[in-house]
C-alpha positions as CSV (number, residue, x, y, z in Angstrom):
1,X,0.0,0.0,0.0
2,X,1.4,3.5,-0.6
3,X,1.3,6.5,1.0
4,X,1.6,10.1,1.2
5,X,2.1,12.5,4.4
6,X,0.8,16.2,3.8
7,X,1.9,18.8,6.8
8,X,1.1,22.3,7.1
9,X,3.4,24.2,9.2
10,X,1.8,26.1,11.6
11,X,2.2,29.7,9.9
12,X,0.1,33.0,11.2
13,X,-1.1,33.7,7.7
14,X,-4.4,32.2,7.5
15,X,-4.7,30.3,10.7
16,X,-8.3,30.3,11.3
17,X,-8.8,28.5,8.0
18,X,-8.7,25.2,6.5
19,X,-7.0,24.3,3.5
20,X,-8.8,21.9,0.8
21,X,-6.8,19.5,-0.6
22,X,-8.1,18.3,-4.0
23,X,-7.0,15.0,-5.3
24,X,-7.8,14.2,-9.2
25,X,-10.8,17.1,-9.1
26,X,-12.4,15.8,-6.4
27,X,-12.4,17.1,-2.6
28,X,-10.6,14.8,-0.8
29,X,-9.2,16.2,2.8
30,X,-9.2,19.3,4.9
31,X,-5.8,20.3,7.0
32,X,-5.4,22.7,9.8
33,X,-2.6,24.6,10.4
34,X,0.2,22.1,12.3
35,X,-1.5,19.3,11.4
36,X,-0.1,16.6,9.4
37,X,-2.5,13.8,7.4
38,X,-1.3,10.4,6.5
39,X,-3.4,9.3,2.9
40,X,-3.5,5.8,2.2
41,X,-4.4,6.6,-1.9
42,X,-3.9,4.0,-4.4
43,X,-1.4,3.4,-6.9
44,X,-0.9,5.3,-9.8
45,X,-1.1,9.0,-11.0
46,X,-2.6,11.6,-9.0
47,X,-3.0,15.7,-9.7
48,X,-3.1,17.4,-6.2
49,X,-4.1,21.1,-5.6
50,X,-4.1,23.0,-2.2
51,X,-7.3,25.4,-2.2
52,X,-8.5,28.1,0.6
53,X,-11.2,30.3,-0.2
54,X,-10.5,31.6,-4.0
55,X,-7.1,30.8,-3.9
56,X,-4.7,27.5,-5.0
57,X,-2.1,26.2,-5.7
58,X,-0.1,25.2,-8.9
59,X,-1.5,21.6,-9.3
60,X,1.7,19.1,-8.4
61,X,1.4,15.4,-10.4
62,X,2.2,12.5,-8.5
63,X,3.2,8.4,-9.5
64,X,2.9,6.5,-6.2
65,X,4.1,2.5,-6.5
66,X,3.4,0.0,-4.1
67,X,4.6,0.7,-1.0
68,X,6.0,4.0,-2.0
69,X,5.8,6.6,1.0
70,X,5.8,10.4,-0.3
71,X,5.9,13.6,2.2
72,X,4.2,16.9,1.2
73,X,4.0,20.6,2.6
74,X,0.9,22.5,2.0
75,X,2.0,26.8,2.8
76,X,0.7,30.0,2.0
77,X,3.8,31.8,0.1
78,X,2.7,35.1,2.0
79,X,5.7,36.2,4.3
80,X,3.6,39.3,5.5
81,X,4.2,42.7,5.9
């Protein structure tokens, strides 16, 4: 089985909200800043796009084998003022 670890540092830029995380078009998770989610998806191609309120991400393509572990970081690029 593979899987794939997403973390979201725990930034001051939109900590209140929820990021979407949208795997092949379809909703999949929500993660909270500092939280980490462990996805057991299945093998093969994916297209993964962070999402919060009208904003996202570049879409990132991923090719998970059997028993392939990947690790991903979810951040807003806003350094502030």
């Amino acid at each position: 089985m593979s899987r794939l670890v997403v973390t979201r540092p725990r930034q001051d830029c939109d900590m209140l909200r929820q990021y979407r995380l949208i795997a092949d078009d379809e909703f999949a998770y929500s993660i909270r800043r500092g939280q980490s989610i462990d996805i057991d998806p299945p093998r093969g191609r994916h297209c993964l796009v962070a999402a919060i309120d009208w904003g996202r991400s570049t879409s990132i393509t991923i090719e998970l084998s059997q028993g392939q572990q990947l690790r991903l970081e979810v951040s807003s690029n806003d350094k502030g003022w």
